[in-house]
N, C-alpha and C positions, 0 to 999 in steps of 0.2 A: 408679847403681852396677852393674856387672858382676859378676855371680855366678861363679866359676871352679868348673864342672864335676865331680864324681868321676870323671868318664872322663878329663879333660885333668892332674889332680892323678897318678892310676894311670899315666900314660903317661910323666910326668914323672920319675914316683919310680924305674924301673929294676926295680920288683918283679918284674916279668914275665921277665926273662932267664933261658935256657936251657928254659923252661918248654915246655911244647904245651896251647896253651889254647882251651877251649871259649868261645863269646861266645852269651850267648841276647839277644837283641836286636831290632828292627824298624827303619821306617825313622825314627822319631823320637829315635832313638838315635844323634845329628850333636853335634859342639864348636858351639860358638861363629861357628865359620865355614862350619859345615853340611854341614865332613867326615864322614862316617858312620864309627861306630866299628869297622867290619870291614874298610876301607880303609885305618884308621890302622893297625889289629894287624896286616893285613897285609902293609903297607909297611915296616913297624917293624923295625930289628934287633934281631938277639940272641932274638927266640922264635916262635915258628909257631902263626897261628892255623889249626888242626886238625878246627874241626868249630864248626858255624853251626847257633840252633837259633830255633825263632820261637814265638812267643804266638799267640793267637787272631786271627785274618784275617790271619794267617802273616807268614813273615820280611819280605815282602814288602808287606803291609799291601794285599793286592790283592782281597780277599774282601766283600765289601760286609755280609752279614748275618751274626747271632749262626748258632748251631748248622751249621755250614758246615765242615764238616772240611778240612784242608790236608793235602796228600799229604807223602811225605816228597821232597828231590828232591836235586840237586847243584850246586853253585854253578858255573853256567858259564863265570866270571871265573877264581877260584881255585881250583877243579876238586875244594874240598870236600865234604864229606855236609850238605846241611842237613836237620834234624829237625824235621818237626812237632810241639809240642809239644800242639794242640789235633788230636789224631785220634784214630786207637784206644787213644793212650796220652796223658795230659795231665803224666805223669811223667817223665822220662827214664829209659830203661833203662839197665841195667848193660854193656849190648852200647854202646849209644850214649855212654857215657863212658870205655868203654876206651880207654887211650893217655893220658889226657887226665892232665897234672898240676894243672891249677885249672881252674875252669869261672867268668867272668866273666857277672855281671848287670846289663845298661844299662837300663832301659825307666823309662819315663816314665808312671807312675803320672798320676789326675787326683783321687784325693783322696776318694773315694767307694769305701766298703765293697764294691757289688758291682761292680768293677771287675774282671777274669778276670786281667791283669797280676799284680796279685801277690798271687795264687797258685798261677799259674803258678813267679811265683820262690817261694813256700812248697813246691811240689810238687820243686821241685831244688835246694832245700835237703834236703828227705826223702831225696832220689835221692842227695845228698850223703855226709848222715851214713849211710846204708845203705850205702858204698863208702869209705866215708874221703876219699873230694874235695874241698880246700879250695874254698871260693866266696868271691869278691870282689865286693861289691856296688857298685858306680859310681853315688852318690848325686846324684840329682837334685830341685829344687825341689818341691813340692807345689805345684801352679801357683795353688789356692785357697788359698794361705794355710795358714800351721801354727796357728793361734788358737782357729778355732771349730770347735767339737763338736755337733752335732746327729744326732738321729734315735734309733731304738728301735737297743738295741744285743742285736745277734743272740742269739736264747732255742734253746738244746740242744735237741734234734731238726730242727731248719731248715736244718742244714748243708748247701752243693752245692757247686759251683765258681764260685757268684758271691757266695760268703761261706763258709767254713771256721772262722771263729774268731769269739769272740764279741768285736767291736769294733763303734760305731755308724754308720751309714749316711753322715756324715759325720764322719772321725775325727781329722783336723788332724796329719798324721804325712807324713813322707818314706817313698819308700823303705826306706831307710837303716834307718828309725828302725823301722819294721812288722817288716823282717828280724831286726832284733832283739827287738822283741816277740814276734812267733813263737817265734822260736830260741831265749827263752827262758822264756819266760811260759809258755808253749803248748810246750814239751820237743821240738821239732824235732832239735835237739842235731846240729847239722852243726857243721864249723871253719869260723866266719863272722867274713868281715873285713869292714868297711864301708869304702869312701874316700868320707870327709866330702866335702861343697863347703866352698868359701871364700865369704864374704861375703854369704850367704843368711842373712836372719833371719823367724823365724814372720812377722811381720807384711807380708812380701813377698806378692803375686800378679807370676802371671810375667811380666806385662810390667813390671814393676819392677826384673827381675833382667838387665837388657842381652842375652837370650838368645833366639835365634829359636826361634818356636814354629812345630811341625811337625806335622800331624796323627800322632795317637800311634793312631787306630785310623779307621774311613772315617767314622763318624756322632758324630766329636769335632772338628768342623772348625773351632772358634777357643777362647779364651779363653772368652768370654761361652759356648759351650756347656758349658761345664765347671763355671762360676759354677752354672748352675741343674741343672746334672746329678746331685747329691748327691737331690735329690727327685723331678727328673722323670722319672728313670729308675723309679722308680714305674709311669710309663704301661703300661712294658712288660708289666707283669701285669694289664692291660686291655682290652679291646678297641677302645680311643680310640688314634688315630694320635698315637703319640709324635713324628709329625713327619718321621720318616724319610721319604726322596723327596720332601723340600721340601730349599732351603738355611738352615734352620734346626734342624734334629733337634734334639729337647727344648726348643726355645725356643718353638716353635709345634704345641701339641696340641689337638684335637678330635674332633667323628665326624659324619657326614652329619646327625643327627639331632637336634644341638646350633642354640639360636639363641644367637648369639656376641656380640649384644647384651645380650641380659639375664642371658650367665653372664660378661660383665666388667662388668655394672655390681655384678651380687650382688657379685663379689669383689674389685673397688675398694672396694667400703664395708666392707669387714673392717678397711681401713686398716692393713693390711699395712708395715711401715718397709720402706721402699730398695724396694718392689715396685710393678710398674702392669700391669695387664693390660687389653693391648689386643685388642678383638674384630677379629676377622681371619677370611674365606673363602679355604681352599684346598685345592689337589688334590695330593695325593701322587702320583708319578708311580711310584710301587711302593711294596709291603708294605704296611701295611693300609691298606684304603677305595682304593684304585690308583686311579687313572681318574675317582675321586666330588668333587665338591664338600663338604667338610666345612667344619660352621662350629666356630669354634674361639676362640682366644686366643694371643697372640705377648706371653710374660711377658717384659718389658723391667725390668731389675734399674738399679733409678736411685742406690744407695748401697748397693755391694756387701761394704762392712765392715759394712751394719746388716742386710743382706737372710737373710730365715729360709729358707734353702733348703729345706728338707724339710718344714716348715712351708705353705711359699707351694704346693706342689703338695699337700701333704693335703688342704688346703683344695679348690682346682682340683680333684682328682679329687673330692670329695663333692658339690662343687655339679654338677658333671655328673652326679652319681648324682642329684641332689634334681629336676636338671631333667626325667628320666623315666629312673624306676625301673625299667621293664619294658626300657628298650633299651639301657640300662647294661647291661656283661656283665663279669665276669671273664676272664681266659685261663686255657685248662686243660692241664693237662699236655700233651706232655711241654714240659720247657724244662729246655736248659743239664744235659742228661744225668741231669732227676729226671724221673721218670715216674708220680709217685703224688704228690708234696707241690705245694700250689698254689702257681704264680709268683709272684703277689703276697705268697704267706705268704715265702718265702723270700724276695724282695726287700727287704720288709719289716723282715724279721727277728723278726716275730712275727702271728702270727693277729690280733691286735688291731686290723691297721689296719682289716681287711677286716671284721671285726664290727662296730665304730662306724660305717662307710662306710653299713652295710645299714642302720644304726637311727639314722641321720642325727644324731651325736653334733657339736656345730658342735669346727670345725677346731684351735683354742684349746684345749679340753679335750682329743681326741687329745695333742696337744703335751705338755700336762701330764705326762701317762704315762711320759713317756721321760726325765724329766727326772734322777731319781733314778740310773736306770744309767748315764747320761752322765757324772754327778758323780762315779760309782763309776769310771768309765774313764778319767777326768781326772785322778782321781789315780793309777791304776793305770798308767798311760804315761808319766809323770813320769821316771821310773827310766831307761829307754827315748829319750829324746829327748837329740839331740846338738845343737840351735842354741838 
C-alpha cells in the first residue's frame, strides 16, 4: 500500500493560494518521488514560499552532533532567510514570522519522546498562538508504528527540549496527532490544522507505507535505527558509546571496558521476545571512546511487533552497570541546554531509572514501574488520534 503524504494532500487542496508561507522543514521532508517540500512550494503557483526554517542539525541536516548550533543563513537558490531554529532561539521570533500568513510543518518525526523535532513544532506552535499565525501540520507516518506505548512517561520538573510534555518515551503518535495533543491537552492554543495522510494505518512501520525513507537527522540512518531508538537513546546519558561513528548509531553500544561475550550472554538469557544481542568489538571513529576498541553488543530486533524497546536497553545499560560498577559512569550536565538536571534523568523521564540501575534492581521490575502511566496515556491520547 502507498501511503499519500500531508505534504502531497496540502499541495493538492489549493489552501495555499495567495498566501506567503513559512515551511519549517529538513531534508527528509520529500513526496513520494523525493521532491523536497521547498522545491514544490516554490515552484507552485498562486503563493510564495517566504521564509525557510530548520530543526536541530539544521535545514540542511548537515551538522553531525546534538548540542551544535545552526547559524541563521539565506537560501542561495531562492534567495530566502532561512532560520535556525536550534541556536540562540529554539522558538521562532515575532521578527522571523512577519509577513508570513501560515507557517507550514513537514518533519518526520521517529516516534520517541526525546526526539528535538517535535518540539521544535510545539515551540512554533507557541510562536504561533503568541502572533495569531495559522500553522498547517503535513502529517507524516510514525515510521515505528502507531500501536505500542512504552517507557516511564515524563514526571514534572524533568522538562528540556528533549521532552516538554509529559508523554512516554515511546508514544505511538503522528505528527499530526502530538500537534494536537499539545495544542490541546497541554494549552498551546495556536489555530492548528493538521493535513491527515491517506492510507496510513497504526499498525504500519514505514517500509509498509510505499514511501522513501530519508535520513530525518545524521545518527537515524535507517529504519531498524529507529525500531531500537525509543530505548537506546538511553545511552546518551551514559558514558557507553551509543554507537555514534560506527554505521550502526543505537544498534551497536559498549565501552572499552565491557567483555561483549559475557554481557550478550547475561542478556540473551533474559529471553527478551523479538530481541538478540550480539557481542560485537568496535571502534567509533568519533564521539565517545574515538579511536578505542570497545566491546559491546549489536541489538538485532528479530520480531519487531513483539520487540520491548525501551525495555531491551534498560536491561543492556544495567548489565553493563553489573559488569563493573566502578567504570560505569553517568553523563553530567550540561546537555541539550539543561545545565543542572542529569541527562539520563531527563531522558528518562524520571530519576527511577538511574536509581534501580545503581542498586541493580533486574530489568523486568524497572519495566513494572511505568506500566500504570502508560495505561494512564493510552487513554489520555485516544481523543487526539486521527487513523
Amino acid at each position: 500500500m502507498t501511503v499519500t503524504l500531508g505534504l502531497e494532500r496540502l499541495l493538492a487542496s489549493g489552501r495555499l493560494q495567495g498566501r506567503r508561507v513559512g515551511l519549517v522543514a529538513n531534508p527528509a521532508s520529500v513526496d513520494r518521488r523525493f521532491r523536497h517540500a521547498a522545491d514544490l512550494f516554490a515552484s507552485a503557483p498562486g503563493f510564495t514560499l517566504a521564509a525557510l526554517f530548520g530543526p536541530q542539525h539544521g535545514f540542511h541536516a548537515d551538522l553531525q552532533d546534538n548540542m551544535i548550533e545552526t547559524p541563521h543563513g539565506v537560501d542561495a537558490v531562492r534567495r530566502i532567510p532561512v532560520y535556525s531554529l536550534y541556536s540562540e532561539t529554539r522558538e521562532p521570533t515575532d521578527a522571523m514570522l512577519e509577513g508570513l500568513d501560515v507557517l507550514v510543518i513537514d518533519l518526520q518525526d521517529v516516534g520517541t519522546r526525546v526526539y528535538t523535532f517535535v518540539y521544535t513544532m510545539a515551540n512554533c506552535l507557541k510562536a504561533a498562538a503568541r502572533t495569531g499565525l495559522p500553522v498547517l501540520i503535513c502529517d507524516r507516518p510514525n515510521p515505528i508504528g502507531g500501536v505500542a506505548v512504552e517507557g516511564w512517561v515524563l514526571e514534572k520538573g524533568l522538562e528540556s527540549f528533549v521532552g516538554l510534555f509529559p508523554i512516554p518515551l515511546r508514544h505511538g503518535m503522528t505528527m499530526g496527532e502530538l500537534a494536537r495533543l499539545f495544542n490541546e491537552a497541554f494549552g498551546l492554543g495556536a489555530r492548528l490544522e493538521v493535513v491527515e495522510m491517506e492510507g496510513w494505518t497504526r499498525e504500519m512501520y514505514h517500509d509498509q507505507t510505499g514511501l522513501p525513507w530519508v535520513i530525518p537527522s545524521p545518527n537515524m540512518p535507517t529504519l531498524d535505527t529507529a525500531v531500537v531508538y525509543p530505548g537506546a537513546v538511553l545511552f546518551e546519558g551514559t558514558q557507553l558509546s551509543e554507537g555514534r561513528g560506527t554505521t550502526r548509531p543505537f544498534e551497536i553500544c559498549g565501552a572499552p571496558w565491557l567483555d561483549a561475550q559475557r554481557l550478550a550472554a547475561e542478556l540473551n538469557a533474559l529471553e527478551l521476545p523479538g530481541t538478540w544481542f550480539r557481542p560485537t568489538v568496535f571502534e567509533p571513529t568519533f564521539h565517545k571512546h574515538a579511536g578505542q576498541s570497545c566491546g559491546g553488543c549489536q541489538l538485532h530486533v528479530t520480531d519487531r511487533e513483539r520487540f520491548p524497546a525501551v525495555l531491551a536497553s534498560v536491561a543492556w545499560i544495567g548489565e553493563c552497570h553489573r559488569q563493573n560498577p566502578a567504570r560505569f559512569a553517568w553523563r553530567t550536565p550540561p546537555y541539550e541546554y539543561e545545565y543542572d538536571k542529569e541527562p539520563i534523568d531527563i531522558l528518562a523521564g524520571s530519576p527511577a531509572f538511574r536509581q534501580h540501575v545503581e542498586r541493580g534492581t533486574p530489568a523486568r521490575d524497572i519495566a513494572a514501574e511505568w506500566a500504570d502511566g502508560v495505561a494512564a496515556f493510552a487513554r489520555m491520547r485516544q481523543e487526539f488520534l486521527l487513523y
